[in-house]
C-alpha positions in Angstrom: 96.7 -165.1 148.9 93.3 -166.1 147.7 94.2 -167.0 143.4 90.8 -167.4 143.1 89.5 -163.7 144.1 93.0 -162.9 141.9 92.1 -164.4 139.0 88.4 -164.4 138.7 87.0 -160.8 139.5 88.2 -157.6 138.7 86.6 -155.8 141.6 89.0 -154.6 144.4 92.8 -153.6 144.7 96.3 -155.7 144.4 99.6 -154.8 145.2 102.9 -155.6 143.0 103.5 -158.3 144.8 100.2 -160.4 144.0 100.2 -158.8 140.7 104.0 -160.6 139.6 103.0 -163.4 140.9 100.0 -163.5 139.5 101.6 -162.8 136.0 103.9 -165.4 136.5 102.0 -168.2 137.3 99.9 -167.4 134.2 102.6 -167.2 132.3 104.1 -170.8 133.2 101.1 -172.3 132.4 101.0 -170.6 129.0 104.7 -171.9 128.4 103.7 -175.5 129.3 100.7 -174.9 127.2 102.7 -173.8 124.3 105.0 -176.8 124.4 102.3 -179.1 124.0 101.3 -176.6 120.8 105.1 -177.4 119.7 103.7 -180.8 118.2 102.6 -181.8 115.0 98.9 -182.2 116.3 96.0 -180.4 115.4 93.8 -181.5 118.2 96.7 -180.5 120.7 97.4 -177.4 118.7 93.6 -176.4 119.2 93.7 -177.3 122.8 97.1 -175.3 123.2 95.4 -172.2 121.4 91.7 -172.8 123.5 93.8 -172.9 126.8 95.6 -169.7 125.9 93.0 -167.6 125.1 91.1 -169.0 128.3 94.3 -167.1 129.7 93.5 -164.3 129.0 90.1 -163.6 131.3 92.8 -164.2 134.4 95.3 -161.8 133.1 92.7 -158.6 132.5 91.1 -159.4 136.1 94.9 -159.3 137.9 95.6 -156.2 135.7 92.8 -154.3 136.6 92.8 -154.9 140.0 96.3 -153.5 139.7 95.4 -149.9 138.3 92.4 -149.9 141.3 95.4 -149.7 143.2 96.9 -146.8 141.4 93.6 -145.2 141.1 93.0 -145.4 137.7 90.1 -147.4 136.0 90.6 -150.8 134.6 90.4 -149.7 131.2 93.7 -148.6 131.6 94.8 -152.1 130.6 93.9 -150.9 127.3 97.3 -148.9 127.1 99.6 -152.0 127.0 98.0 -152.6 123.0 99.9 -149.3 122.3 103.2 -151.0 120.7 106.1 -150.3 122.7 105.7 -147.4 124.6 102.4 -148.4 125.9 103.7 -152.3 126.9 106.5 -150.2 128.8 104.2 -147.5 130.6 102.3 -150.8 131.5 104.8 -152.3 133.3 106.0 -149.6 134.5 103.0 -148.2 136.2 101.4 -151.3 137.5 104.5 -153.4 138.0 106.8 -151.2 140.1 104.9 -148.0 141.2 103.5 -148.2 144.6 99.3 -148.1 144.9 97.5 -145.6 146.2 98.3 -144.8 150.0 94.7 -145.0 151.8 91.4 -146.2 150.3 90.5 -145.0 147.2 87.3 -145.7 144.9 88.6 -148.8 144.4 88.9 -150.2 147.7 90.8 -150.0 151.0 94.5 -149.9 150.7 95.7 -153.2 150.6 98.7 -153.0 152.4 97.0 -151.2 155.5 93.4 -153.1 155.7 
């Protein structure tokens, strides 16, 4: 698995399995990140919140790739700041449904080529 093509571009198609892991090491580091923000610090409290929102580039580029896979545009991400529902049509539709069988617009199917 190449993390830097996962978490760097948003061009091409994932499958789940890249896309969990992806998510999970992102969000271990944002755990470990947090627990340095558990101190009294300021200065490690900014660090904590600069390192978090540097977080969030990584995560957009794994979840659009994801919904190339499904077909849909990237801007689909969009529907996961829809409270509740939208968070659970999220992870629904790019965690456990299965990508697009052939290429699409998107790419080749990554599980064939």
């Amino acid at each position: 698995m190449d993390f830097k093509q996962l978490f760097t571009t948003y061009e091409g198609r994932i499958t789940r399995k890249p896309f969990w892991i992806g998510n999970l090491i992102l969000a271990v580091i944002n755990v470990m990140v947090m627990g340095l923000a558990s101190s009294n610090s300021a200065v490690t409290n900014l660090i904590a919140i600069i390192i978090s929102l540097a977080l969030i580039y990584p995560s957009i580029c794994v979840a659009i790739k994801r919904f190339h896979d499904r077909g849909k545009s990237g801007w689909w991400v969009c529907i996961a700041f829809i409270p509740i529902l939208g968070l659970i049509w999220y992870i629904v539709e790019a965690g456990f449904l299965r990508g697009t069988v052939g290429p699409n617009a998107y790419g080749e199917d990554p599980l064939i080529g």
